[in-house]
C-alpha positions in Angstrom: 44.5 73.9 86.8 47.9 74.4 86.7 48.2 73.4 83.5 45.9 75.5 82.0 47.5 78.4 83.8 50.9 77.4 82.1 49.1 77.9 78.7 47.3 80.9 79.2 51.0 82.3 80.2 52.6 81.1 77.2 50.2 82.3 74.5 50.1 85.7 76.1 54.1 86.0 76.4 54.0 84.8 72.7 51.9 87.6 71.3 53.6 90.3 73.5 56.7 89.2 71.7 55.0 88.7 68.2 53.8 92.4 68.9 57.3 93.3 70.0 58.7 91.9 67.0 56.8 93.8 64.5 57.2 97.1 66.1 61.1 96.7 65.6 61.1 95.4 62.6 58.9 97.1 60.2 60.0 94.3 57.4 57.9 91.8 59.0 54.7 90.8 58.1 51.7 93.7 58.5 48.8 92.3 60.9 45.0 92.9 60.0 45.1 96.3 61.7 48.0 97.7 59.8 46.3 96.5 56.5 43.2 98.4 57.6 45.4 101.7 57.7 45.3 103.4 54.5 41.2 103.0 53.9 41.1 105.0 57.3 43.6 107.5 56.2 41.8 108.1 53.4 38.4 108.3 55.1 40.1 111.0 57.8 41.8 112.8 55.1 39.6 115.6 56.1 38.3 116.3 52.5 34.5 117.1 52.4 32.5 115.9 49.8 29.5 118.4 48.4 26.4 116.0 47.4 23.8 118.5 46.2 23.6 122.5 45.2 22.8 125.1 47.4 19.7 127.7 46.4 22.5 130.4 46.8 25.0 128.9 44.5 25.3 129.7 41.0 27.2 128.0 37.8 29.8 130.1 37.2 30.1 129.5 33.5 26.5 130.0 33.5 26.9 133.5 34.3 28.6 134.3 31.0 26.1 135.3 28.8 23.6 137.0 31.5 22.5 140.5 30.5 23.8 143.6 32.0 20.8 146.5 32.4 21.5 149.9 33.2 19.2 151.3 36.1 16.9 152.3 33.1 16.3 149.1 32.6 17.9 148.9 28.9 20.5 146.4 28.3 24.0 147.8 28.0 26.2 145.0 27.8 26.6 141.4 28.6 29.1 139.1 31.2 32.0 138.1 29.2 34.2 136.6 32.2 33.9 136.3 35.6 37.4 136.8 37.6 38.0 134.5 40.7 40.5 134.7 43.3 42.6 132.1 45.0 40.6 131.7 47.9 37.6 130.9 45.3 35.9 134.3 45.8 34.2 136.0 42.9 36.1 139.4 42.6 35.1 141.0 39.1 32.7 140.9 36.5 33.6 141.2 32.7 31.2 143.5 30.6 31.2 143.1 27.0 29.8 146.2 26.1 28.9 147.4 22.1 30.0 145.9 18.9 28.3 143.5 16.5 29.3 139.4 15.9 32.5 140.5 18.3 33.7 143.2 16.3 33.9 146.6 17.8 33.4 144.8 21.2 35.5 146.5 24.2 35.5 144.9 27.6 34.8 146.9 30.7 35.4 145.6 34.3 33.3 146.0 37.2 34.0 144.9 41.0 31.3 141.8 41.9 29.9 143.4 44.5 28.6 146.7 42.1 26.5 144.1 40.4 23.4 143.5 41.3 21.1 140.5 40.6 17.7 140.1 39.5 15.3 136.9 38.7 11.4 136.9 37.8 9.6 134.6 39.9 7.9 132.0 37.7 4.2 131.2 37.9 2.4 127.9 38.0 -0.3 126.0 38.7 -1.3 125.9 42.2 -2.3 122.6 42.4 -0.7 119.6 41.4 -3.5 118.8 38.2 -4.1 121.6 36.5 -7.4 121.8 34.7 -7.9 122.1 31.0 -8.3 125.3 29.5 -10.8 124.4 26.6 -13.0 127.1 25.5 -15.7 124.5 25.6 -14.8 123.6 29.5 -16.7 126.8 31.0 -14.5 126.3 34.0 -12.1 128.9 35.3 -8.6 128.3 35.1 -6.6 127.4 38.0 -5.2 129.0 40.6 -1.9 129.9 39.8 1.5 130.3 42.6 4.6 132.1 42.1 7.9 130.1 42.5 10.7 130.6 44.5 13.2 133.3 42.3 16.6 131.5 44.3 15.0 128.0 43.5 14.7 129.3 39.9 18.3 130.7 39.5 19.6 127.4 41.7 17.9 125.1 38.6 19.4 127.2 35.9 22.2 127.8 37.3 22.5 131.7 36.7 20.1 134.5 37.9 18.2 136.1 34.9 19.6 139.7 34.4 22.1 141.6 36.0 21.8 145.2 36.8 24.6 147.8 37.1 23.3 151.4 38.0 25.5 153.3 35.5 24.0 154.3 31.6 25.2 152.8 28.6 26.8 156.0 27.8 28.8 156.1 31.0 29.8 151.9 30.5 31.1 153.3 27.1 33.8 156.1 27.8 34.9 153.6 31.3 38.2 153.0 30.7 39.1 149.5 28.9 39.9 146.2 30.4 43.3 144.3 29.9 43.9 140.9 31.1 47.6 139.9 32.6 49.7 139.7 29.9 51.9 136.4 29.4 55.5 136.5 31.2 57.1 135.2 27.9 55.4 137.7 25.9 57.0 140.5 28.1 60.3 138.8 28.1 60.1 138.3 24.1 59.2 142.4 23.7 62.8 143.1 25.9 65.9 143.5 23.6 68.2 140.8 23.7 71.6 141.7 26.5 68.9 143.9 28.1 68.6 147.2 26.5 67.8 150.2 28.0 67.4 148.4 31.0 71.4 147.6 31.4 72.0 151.2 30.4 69.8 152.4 33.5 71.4 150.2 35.9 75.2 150.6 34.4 77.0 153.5 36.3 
């Protein structure tokens, strides 16, 4: 008994000390704990993966392309860019509005939130085996259901028109939109030595 109490003692004071050991000297051998470490650091990185689509998300390259109606419902334009900000926030729509194969084009921009969307509900059959239409059939065709218009522009990616309540005359005389203009275009406009600008500032 007494010598199995004498063991029991001298393993445990052994791997206190082992313990001991490695947490002074962080050259010595990692134990199966430490080697565990980085898969849960990268599991509690606190990244959160998205596995599917929401029926309120869109594509947002889908989006170029959609046609922009007036509140008359005739077409005056079409999304040309969509402008995002930092946070990931859609901020301003793009209209591409006249011209012909690009030429004569002139881009007016709109806030998002003047924009509004539209999608056609679909219609199929209300059961899941639809029966023949043959003229020779003499039975009625069947019973049709209307789909879900946000399940429809989820699956496409893009709602089917977009509607702005201005006229196509009104889109035409808005004033013209100009994206930022490159830094090192700016700089290579300046004189060289600074031009008027070192005049301005020179006493």
């Amino acid at each position: 008994m007494l010598r199995t109490l004498a063991y029991t003692t001298l393993f445990s004071t052994a791997l206190i000390g082992s313990s001991a050991y490695g947490a002074d000297n962080p050259t010595a051998p990692a134990n199966q704990p430490a080697q565990a470490q980085p898969a849960q650091a990268q599991a509690t990185s606190g990244v959160n993966f998205v596995t599917s689509q929401e029926k309120n998300q869109w594509r947002a390259p889908k989006l170029v392309g959609v046609g922009v109606y007036g509140a008359d419902e005739k077409q005056i334009g079409k999304i040309d860019d969509l402008l995002l900000d930092k946070n990931g926030s859609a901020q301003t729509i793009v209209i591409g509005v006249g011209g012909f194969l690009g030429f004569g084009k002139k881009d007016v921009a709109v806030p998002f939130s003047a924009m509004q969307w539209r999608t056609e509900p679909r219609k199929t059959p209300a059961t899941d085996q639809p029966t023949p239409m043959t003229s020779t059939s003499g039975q009625p065709p069947p019973p049709m259901k209307e789909t879900d218009p946000a399940a429809t522009e989820a699956s496409q990616g893009y709602p089917d028109k977009a509607v702005l309540n201005v006229t196509l005359a009104e889109l035409k005389a808005a004033p013209d939109f100009k994206y930022a203009p490159s830094p090192l275009d700016e700089a290579a406009a300046q004189p060289a030595g600074g031009g008027d600008q070192m005049k301005k500032t020179t006493p």
